[in-house]
Structures are given as structure tokens and as C-alpha cells.
Residue, then its C-alpha position, 0 to 999 in steps of 0.5 A: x783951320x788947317x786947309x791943306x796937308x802941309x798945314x795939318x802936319x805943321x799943326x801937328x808938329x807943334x802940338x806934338x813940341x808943346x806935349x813933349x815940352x809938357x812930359x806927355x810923352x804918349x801924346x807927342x808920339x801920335x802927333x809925330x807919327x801923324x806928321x810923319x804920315x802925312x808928309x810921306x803920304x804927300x811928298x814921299x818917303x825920302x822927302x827931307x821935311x820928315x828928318x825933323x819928325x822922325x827925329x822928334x819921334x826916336x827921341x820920345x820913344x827912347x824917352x818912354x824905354x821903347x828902344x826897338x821903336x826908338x832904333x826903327x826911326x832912328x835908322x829910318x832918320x839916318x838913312x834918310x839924312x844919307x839919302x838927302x845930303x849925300x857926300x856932305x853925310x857927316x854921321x848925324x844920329x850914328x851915335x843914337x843908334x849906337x846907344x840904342x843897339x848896345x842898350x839892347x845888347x849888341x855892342x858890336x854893332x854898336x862899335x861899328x856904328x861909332x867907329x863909322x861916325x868917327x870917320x865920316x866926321x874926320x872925312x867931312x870936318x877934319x881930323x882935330x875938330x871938336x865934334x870928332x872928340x866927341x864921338x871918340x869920347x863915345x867909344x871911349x865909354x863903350x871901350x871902358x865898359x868892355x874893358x878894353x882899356x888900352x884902346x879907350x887910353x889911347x882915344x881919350x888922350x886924342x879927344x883931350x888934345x882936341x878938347x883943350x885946343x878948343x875950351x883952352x887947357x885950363x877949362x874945368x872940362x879938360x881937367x875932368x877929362x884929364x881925372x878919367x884917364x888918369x884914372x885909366x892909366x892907374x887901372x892899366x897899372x901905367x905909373x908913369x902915364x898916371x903921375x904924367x897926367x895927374x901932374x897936369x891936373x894939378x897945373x891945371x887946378x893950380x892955374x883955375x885958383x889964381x885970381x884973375x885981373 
């Protein structure tokens, strides 16, 4: 048996994993809510041993459609990981709250959580890295879906440089990404771009059909 209270909350943290692995969602929500309490209770509230928890724990309340829940732990886990890594805070979780906000109608702060993800991912890994694409493709669909398109134009051409840099410009991916904005530019009513980036799809899917050796 369990003997001290990190072994309880380890205990506890593994059932919580098995349950969640299971679909008991509910289940796994008490247990995470029990390691997070006892490892405040133990350790304090900016101990980074509760970054796993909370993050286990905003997970199944959004997966259950307990959105304000789900954003409490989420700001609760952000603010934990700025506290505890300082400078080398890259943005983790800025995205997910994000989407939580927007998914309860505020899209403006939504935006601004996205636009300081982007940031703070250029400033720590640098301008063209790949995980910097990915939260530009975030605001693209944010964008999209306001309709502004020419902003979202505009950051889906930047996220495709990145991403062919990284999968290779031949990648189905970049080719799906390259259909979006296509698409993007046909809506804007910018012939030129449409015919422009269609054309690549095309040496692109041409390239995808060749045989390898």
C-alpha cells in the first residue's frame, strides 16, 4: 500500500491514465483532481510535479464538453509552466486555451492567445521552425473563419515555406496544404496566386507518381 502522499498521488495518477485509456472519462477526472490536491497539499501550488495533472486533467474535461472547467486547468497549467520555466516558456497550452475560448465565443482573446503563442515560439526556437508553422496554421483557421482571408493568405503561404522545408516539398502534406490556399486565393478572387499555386500542386502530385528506384 501506498505509504506516503507522493505514492498516493502517483497511485493515483496511474489509475487516472488507465481510465482515461478505458473512456471513463468521469473516473479519470476524480483521480487527477486527487493528485492535483495532494500534491498542492504537499509541495505547494507552483510545484512542477502538478504540470502532468492538470494537463491530464484539462484534457478529459474538454473531452467530456466542460469547457469552462477545461479552460480553468488549462490557465492554471499555463501559468504554472511560465512560472516554472521562466525565460525558456515556449507557449505550451496557449494554443488549447485558445480553442477553449473561441469554443465559448470569444475569439478575440483567442486570437490574442494565438498571436502570443507565435511569438513566444519565434523568440525561443526561432522564426522558420516547424512548431512555429503550426501555431500559424492555428490562426489561419481562426482567420478563415472570420473571414478574414487575406491575413489567413498571407500566414498560410509562410507556414507552407516552413513546412515544405521540413517534410520535403513533395510531401502529400504540403500538397494538402498547397489545395487550402489555392482554394484561399480562388475565394480572394486572386487569379494569378490560384493558377500560381495550383501549378505547384500539380509538379507536386506529377512528382508523387513517378516510380521510385
Amino acid at each position: 500500500m501506498p505509504s506516503t502522499v507522493g505514492d498516493l498521488a502517483t497511485a493515483a495518477l496511474a489509475l487516472g491514465h488507465s481510465f482515461k485509456e478505458q473512456g471513463k472519462l468521469a473516473e479519470a477526472q476524480i483521480c487527477y483532481e486527487q493528485v492535483v490536491a495532494l500534491r498542492e497539499g504537499a509541495f505547494g501550488a507552483q510545484d512542477a510535479s502538478l504540470v502532468e495533472p492538470l494537463r491530464d486533467l484539462a484534457f478529459v474535461c474538454q473531452a467530456q464538453d466542460a469547457l469552462p472547467d477545461a479552460e480553468r486547468h488549462t490557465r492554471r497549467l499555463v501559468a504554472l509552466l511560465e512560472t516554472v520555466q521562466g525565460a525558456d516558456y515556449d507557449g505550451e497550452g496557449l494554443h488549447q486555451l485558445a480553442g477553449l475560448c473561441g469554443a465559448q465565443g470569444r475569439a478575440t482573446e483567442g486570437e490574442q492567445l494565438l498571436l502570443k503563442a507565435v511569438a513566444l515560439k519565434e523568440k525561443r526556437l526561432g522564426p522558420d521552425h516547424f512548431d512555429v508553422a503550426m501555431r500559424l496554421g492555428d490562426l489561419c483557421v481562426l482567420y478563415e473563419a472570420q473571414g478574414r482571408l487575406m491575413l489567413a493568405k498571407t500566414l498560410r503561404e509562410r507556414m507552407i515555406v516552413i513546412v515544405a522545408r521540413e517534410w520535403g516539398p513533395f510531401d502529400p502534406q504540403v500538397a494538402a496544404l498547397l489545395e487550402t490556399l489555392a482554394s484561399l486565393c480562388e475565394r480572394l478572387g486572386m487569379a494569378e496566386d490560384t493558377a500560381r499555386h495550383r501549378r505547384t500542386l500539380a509538379e507536386i502530385r506529377a512528382q508523387q507518381g513517378k516510380p521510385r528506384n
